[in-house]
N, C-alpha and C positions, 0 to 999 in steps of 0.2 A: 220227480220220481215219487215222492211223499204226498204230493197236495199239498202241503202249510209250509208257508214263509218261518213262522216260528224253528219246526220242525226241522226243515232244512239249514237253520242255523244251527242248532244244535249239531246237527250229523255232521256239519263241515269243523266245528270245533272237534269233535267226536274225533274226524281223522288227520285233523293237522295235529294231534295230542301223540297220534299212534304213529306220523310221520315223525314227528321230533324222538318218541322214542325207539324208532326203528331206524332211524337214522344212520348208523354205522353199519347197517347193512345193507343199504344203497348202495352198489357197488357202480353201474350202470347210469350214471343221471340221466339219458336220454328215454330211460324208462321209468321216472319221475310219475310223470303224466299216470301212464299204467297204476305206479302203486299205487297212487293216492286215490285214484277211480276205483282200484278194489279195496281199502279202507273204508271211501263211502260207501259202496254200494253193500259191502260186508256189517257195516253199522246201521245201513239203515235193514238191513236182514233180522238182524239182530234184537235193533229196538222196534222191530213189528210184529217181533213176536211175544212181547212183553205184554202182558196181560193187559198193565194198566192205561197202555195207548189204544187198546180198543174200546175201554170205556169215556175215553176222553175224548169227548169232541166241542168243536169250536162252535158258539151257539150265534155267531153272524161271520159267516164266511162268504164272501165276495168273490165272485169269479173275474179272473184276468182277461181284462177287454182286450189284450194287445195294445201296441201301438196306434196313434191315432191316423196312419193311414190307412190302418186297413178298413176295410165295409163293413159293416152289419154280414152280412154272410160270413167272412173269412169269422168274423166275430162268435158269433151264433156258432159254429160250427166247431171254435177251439173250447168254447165250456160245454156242450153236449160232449167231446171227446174226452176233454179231462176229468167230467164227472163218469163216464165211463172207465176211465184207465183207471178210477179212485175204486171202482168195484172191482175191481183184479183184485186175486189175492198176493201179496207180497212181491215173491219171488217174479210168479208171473208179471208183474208190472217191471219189477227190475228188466228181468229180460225185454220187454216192450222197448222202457228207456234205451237200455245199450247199445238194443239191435239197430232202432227204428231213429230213437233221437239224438244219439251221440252218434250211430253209424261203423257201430264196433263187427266184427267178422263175427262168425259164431266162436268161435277162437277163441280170438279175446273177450268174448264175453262171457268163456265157459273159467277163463283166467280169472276174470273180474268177479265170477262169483263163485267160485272154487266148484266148479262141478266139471260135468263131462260136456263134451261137447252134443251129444245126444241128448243127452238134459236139458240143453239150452235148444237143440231140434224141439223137442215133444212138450217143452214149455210154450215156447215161441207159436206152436202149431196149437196148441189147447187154449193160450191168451187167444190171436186172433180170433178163433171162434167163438170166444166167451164175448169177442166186441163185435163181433159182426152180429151176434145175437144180442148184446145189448143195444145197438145201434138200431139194428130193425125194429128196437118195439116202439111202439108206438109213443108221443112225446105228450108231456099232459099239456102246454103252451100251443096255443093254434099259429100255425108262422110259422113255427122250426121244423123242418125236414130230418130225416135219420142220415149220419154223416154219411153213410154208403150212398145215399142218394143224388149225394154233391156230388161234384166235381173236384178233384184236387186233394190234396189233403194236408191238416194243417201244421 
């Protein structure tokens, strides 16, 4: 959801901090899972809108080749999509994540990120087109194709 390895450690610190002290109001443990997915998704909300994570950036960041069975395509085609999903703004990418990579309803996505469920509609519907238009443009690397182009998706 973030892009950085770093990052993402912090925001899981971030919410096992707020599960510990939220912890006597767990009522439910089978909906464990839920809180903790709205802890991060709500922290990582939060610390993206902090001034000073937008001037901070990582000055050799490495793209995640996957696993080493997969191809050069399957390859190629997951860092075009993640440097595109890093151009969303916040929220929109959260929504991205819940809907698309965890596989949450609009429901519980609307749960997971304290909005309405129409929110997580007109999010969902404005991110995709923010990537179908980042995808279509043109790529400066001669080789890589625009992921709409592929087949599949990663």
């Amino acid at each position: 959801m973030c892009g950085d390895w770093y990052w993402a450690d912090d925001l899981t610190q971030i919410a096992f901090v707020r599960l510990a002290a939220g912890w006597h109001r767990v009522r439910d443990r089978a909906a464990l899972d839920a809180f903790v997915r709205t802890c991060l998704v709500r922290a990582y909300l939060s610390e993206a809108r902090r001034v000073w994570r937008r001037r901070e950036r990582s000055q050799a960041e490495l793209p995640d080749l996957g696993t080493p069975d997969d191809n050069a395509e399957t390859a190629t085609r997951r860092v075009v999509f993640a440097a595109a999903l890093r151009r969303l703004p916040p929220r929109q990418r959260a929504v991205v994540v819940c809907r698309f990579y965890q596989g949450l309803e609009v429901a519980s996505t609307a749960e997971a990120l304290g909005c309405s469920a129409g929110t997580v509609k007109s999010q969902t519907a404005k991110a995709l087109a923010r990537l179908r238009t980042l995808l279509d443009d043109p790529l400066p690397e001669p080789g890589i194709q625009p992921l709409i182009a592929l087949e599949g998706t990663p």
